[in-house]
N, C-alpha and C positions, 0 to 999 in steps of 0.2 A: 734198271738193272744194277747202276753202281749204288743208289741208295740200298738197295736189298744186300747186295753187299757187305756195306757198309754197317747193316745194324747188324748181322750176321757176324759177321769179322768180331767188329766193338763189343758184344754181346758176350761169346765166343772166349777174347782175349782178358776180358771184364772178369768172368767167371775163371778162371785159369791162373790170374793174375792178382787174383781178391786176397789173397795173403802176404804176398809181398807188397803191393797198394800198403794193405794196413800196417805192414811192419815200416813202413817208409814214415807214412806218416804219425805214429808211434815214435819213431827215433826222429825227428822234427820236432815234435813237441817237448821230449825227453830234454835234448840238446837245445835248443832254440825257443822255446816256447810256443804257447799259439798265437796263430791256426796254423794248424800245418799247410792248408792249401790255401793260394794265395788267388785272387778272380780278376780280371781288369775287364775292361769296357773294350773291345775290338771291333770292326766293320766287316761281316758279313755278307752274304749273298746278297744280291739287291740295294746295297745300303743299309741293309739291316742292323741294329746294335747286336752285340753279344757279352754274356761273359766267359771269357775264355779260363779255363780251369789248368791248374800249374802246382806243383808241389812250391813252397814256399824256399825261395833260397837265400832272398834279402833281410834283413834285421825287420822289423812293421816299421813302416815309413809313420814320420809325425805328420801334420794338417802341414797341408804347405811345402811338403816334402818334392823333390823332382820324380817323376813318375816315370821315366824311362830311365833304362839303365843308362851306364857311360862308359859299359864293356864290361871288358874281365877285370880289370884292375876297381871296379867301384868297390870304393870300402866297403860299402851296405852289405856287399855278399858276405857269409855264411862260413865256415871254413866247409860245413857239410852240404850248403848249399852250390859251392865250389866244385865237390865232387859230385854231388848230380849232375850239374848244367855240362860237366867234363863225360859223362857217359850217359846227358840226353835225358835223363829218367825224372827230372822235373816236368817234362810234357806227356808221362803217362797218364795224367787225370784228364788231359784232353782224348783220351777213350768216352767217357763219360758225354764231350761233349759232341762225338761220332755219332754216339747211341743216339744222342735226342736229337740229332737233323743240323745243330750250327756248322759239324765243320763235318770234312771227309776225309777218308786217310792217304788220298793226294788231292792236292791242291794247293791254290795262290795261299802263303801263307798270309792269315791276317794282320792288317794292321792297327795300331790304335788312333781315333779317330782325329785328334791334331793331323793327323800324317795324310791323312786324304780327303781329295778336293771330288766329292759327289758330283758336282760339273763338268769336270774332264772326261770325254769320250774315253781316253785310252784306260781309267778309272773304272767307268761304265762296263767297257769291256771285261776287264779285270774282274770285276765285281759282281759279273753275270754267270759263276758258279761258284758252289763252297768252298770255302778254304781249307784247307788241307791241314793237318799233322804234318807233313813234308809234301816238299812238290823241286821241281826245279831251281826256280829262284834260294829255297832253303839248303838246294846240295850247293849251288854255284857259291853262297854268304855261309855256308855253316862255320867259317872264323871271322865272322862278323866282329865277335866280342874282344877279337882280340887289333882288328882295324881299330874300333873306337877306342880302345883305351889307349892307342898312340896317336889320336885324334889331339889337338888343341881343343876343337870344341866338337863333344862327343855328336851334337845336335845334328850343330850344322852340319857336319863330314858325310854323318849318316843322310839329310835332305839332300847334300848337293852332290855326291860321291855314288851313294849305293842304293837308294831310293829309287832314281831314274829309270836303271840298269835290270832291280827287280822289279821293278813297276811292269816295264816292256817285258820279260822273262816273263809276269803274272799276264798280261795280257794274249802274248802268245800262244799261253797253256789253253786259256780259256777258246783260245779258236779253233786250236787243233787237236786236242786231249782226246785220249783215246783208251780200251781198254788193255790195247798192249804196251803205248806209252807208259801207262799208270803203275803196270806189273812190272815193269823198268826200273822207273825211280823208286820203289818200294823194296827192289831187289839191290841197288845201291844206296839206298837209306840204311839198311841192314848192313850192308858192307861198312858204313862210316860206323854204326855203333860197335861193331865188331874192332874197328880202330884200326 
């Protein structure tokens, strides 16, 4: 039922939203150059790899470059890429990746795969439904970016601090998730982009 949902909803907001999408990315390119959408490697249902899809907010990283951010203050951002990530709309091409089965429009949000140990039960747990556009863990951290960039080391603060915290908040979800939780966080995800 939440997959049917799911491609309904994405489908649905895909179509609705197909000119603003291209006007985004259009003034991305204009301003920034390409690509306008940027892909990374994330873990998935199961274990699984993905590319999670994101409008482009950093400068293109060189070979060698740090691949996670180090908050709000990382130089690499954008000034336009600034104001996306500030009203959310860098995660509108993750519709795209609703439609084709990676992620769901709640759920544990994914991680990238340094960050997760496939061994760990509470992992397992976590990891035994899609990841979400938003879910819990994403309202409780949504100023994440702005802990790290008063971090000394963006890295660590994020492993030893807030990693844990959503870890357990993703594992939770996955035990208990439900279709009126879901209509919950989707209806206070709305609230925070409204601001």
């Amino acid at each position: 039922m939440k997959r049917v949902m799911d491609i309904g909803a994405s489908a649905l907001l895909l179509l609705i939203l197909a000119f603003p999408l291209l006007a985004i990315a259009l003034l991305i390119i204009v301003k920034d150059g390409s690509p306008a959408v940027f892909k990374q490697q994330r873990i998935g249902r199961q274990g699984r790899p993905f590319s999670i899809l994101k409008f482009r907010t950093m400068k293109v990283s060189a070979p060698g470059e740090q691949a996670v951010t180090s908050g709000d203050a990382d130089p690499r951002i954008t000034p336009l890429g600034m104001h996306l990530r500030r009203h959310r709309m860098d995660e509108l091409p993750q519709l795209f990746n609703v439609f084709k089965g990676d992620m769901s429009f709640v759920g544990p949000r994914p991680e990238v795969p340094e960050y997760v140990n496939l061994g760990s039960p509470l992992w397992q747990k976590a990891l035994s439904v899609r990841p979400g556009i938003t879910g819990p863990d994403a309202l409780a951290f949504r100023d994440e970016g702005k802990a790290l960039s008063q971090a000394k080391n963006a890295d660590a603060h994020y492993r030893e601090h807030i990693l844990p915290s959503k870890l357990a908040m993703q594992a939770e979800y996955a035990e208990q998730h439900s279709l009126a939780g879901d209509l919950m966080v989707l209806f206070r995800t709305l609230g925070v982009f409204r601001g």
